[in-house]
FIGURO-46809 format. One record per residue (C-alpha): x, y, z; residue in one letter. Coordinates in steps of 0.02 Angstrom, whole numbers, plus 50000, padded with zeros to 5 digits. Layout:
// residues N
XYZa ...
END
This chain:
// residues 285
540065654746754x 541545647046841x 541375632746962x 541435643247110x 539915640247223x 538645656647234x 538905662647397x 537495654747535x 537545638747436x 538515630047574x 537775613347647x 538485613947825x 537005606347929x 537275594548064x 537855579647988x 537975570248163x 536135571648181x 535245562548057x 534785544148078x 535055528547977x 533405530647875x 533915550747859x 535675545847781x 534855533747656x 533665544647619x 534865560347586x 535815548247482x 534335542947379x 533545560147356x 534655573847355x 536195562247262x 537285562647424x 537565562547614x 539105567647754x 539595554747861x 540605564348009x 542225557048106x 542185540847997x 543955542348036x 545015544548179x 546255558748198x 547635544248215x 546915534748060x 547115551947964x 548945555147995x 549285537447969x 548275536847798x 549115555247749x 550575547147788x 550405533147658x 549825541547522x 550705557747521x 552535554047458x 551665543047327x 552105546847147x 550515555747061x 549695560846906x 549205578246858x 547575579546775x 547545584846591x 546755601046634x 547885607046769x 549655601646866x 548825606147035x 547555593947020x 548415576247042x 547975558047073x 548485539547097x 547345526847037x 547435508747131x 548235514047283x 547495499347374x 548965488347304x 550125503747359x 549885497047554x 548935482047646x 548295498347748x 547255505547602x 546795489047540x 546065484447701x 545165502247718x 543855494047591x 543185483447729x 542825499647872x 541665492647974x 540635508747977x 540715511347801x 540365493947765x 539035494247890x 537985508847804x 538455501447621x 537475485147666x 535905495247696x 536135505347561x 536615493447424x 536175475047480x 537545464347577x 538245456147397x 539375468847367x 540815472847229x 542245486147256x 542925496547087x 544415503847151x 545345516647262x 545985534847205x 547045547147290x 546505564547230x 547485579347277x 546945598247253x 548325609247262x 548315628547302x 547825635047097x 546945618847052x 545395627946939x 544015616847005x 543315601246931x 541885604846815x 540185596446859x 539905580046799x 539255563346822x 540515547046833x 538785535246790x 538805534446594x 537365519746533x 538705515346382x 540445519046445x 541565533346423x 543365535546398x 543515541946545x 542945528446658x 542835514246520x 541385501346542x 541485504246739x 540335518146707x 538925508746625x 538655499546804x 536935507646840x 537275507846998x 538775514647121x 539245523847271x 540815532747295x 541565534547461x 542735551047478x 543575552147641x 544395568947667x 546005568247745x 545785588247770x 544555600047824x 543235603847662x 543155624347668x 542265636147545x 544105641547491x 545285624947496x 544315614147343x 542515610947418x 541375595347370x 540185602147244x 538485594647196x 536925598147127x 535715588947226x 534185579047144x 535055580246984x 534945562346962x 533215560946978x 532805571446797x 532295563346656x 532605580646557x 534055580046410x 534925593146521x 535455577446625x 536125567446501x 537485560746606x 538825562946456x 538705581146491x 539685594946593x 539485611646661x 540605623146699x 539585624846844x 537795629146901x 536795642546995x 536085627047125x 537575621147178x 538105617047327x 539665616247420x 540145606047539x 540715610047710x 541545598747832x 542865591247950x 544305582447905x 543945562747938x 542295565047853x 541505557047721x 540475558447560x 539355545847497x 539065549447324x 537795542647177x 538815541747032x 537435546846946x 537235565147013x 538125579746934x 539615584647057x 541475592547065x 542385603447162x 542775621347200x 544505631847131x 545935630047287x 546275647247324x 546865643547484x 548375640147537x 548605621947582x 548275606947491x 546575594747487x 546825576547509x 545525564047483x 545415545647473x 543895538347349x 543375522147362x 542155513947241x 540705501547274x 539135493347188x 537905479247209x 538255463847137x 536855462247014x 537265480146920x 538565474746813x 539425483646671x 538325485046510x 539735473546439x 541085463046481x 542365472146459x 543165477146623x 545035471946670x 544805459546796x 545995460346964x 547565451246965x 547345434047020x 548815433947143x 548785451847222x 546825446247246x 547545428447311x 548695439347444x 547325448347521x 546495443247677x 544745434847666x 543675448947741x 544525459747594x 544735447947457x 542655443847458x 542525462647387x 543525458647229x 542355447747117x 542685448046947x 542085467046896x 540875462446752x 539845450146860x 538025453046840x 537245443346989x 535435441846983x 535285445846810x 534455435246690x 533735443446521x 532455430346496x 531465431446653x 529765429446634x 528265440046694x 527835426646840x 529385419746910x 529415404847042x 529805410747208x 529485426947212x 529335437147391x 528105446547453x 529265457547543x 530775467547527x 531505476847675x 532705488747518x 531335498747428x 530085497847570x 529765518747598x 529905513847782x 531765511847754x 531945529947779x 531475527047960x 532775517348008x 533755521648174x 
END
């Protein structure tokens, strides 16, 4: 099986329409959600225009799949792109206000880029491939796509609910070269994905014949830290040279906040009430 999507397995509903609580609850349960027009025509050219002449890396599988890691030093632009009010808006009801960024990737698919096999990016010990960043039990990735996401030019793939098995076929050190459930995603350029870093995902072969831009940006609560220490923290003065309403997002990256291994069974203070894992959350407008 390659990692083309079966054909009818294209998620294409209307984005636009679902609520607050819907979007939260797509997240949750099926691994991801579209966010439509979270950028403006204007903010696309101007973002192609930053990233595009930037010197890139080609994957180890394939030339025509390429990337640039850390691109929000590359231009105050990018860097301030972690703060989008709408984005940062729906993180803080997702996740919690106290909230820590990872990083910033340019990914381009380029006409003959294979596909990226289906995988996970949250792995409970580290990888590798995404060092101790992955152990963080808990992330979102934000992909804008600076180009329209079509069944043919390098589609968003997922298998939805594929985070939520407890079966070995989900050990999240695992890939696939791709799956009969999968689903590809269809949408405009300017849109978004909201990812769990937990769920399996890729993306489709590029047999168009244009290239697929996307800009990810990484995000987790402030209590689900790394299972160690071991993260390179930011540089102090390219952290020092950001504006406030940036800089609060770069806490050191191994922070655990709220995390204390010898709480007891009765704590003082505890609530009574908590507004994030009430089931009326999905009702939100």
């Amino acid at each position: 099986m390659s990692t083309t999507t079966p054909p009818g397995n294209i998620a294409n509903q209307n984005w636009s329409a679902l609520t607050l609580g819907e979007r939260i609850k797509h997240l949750e349960v099926e691994g991801y959600v579209v966010v439509p027009d979270l950028l403006t025509p204007d903010e696309i050219a101007h973002y192609k225009s930053l990233v595009e002449p930037m010197e890139t890396k080609a994957a180890d599988y394939s030339d025509k799949q390429r990337g640039r890691h850390n691109i929000h030093w590359d231009h105050p632009d990018l860097a301030g792109l972690i703060a989008h009010p709408p984005t940062l808006r729906f993180l803080e009801q997702l996740m919690g206000a106290d909230i820590i960024f990872h990083g910033a990737v340019y990914a381009l698919s380029k006409p003959g880029h294979p596909g990226i096999s289906l995988h996970t990016d949250g792995q409970p010990y580290g990888s590798q491939i995404f060092g101790y960043a992955g152990s963080c039990p808990v992330q979102v990735r934000v992909l804008y796509y600076l180009d329209d996401l079509t069944p043919d030019v390098s589609p968003f793939t997922v298998l939805p609910r594929s985070h939520l098995s407890l079966h070995a076929d989900a050990n999240p050190y695992t890939r696939y070269t791709g799956h009969p459930e999968q689903v590809a995603v269809s949408a405009k350029a300017g849109s978004a994905v909201f990812l769990n870093h937990r769920c399996f995902h890729g993306n489709g072969p590029n047999v168009g014949n244009r290239d697929r831009t996307l800009l990810a940006y990484l995000y987790r609560p402030a209590w689900a830290g790394p299972v160690e220490a071991k993260i390179d923290r930011w540089p102090e003065d390219k952290v020092a040279a950001l504006p406030p309403h940036i800089r609060r997002f770069f806490d050191d990256p191994n922070t655990r906040r709220g995390f204390d291994f010898n709480h007891p069974n009765k704590p003082a203070n505890m609530r009574s009430d908590a507004a994030g894992i009430a089931p009326s959350r999905w009702k939100k407008t």
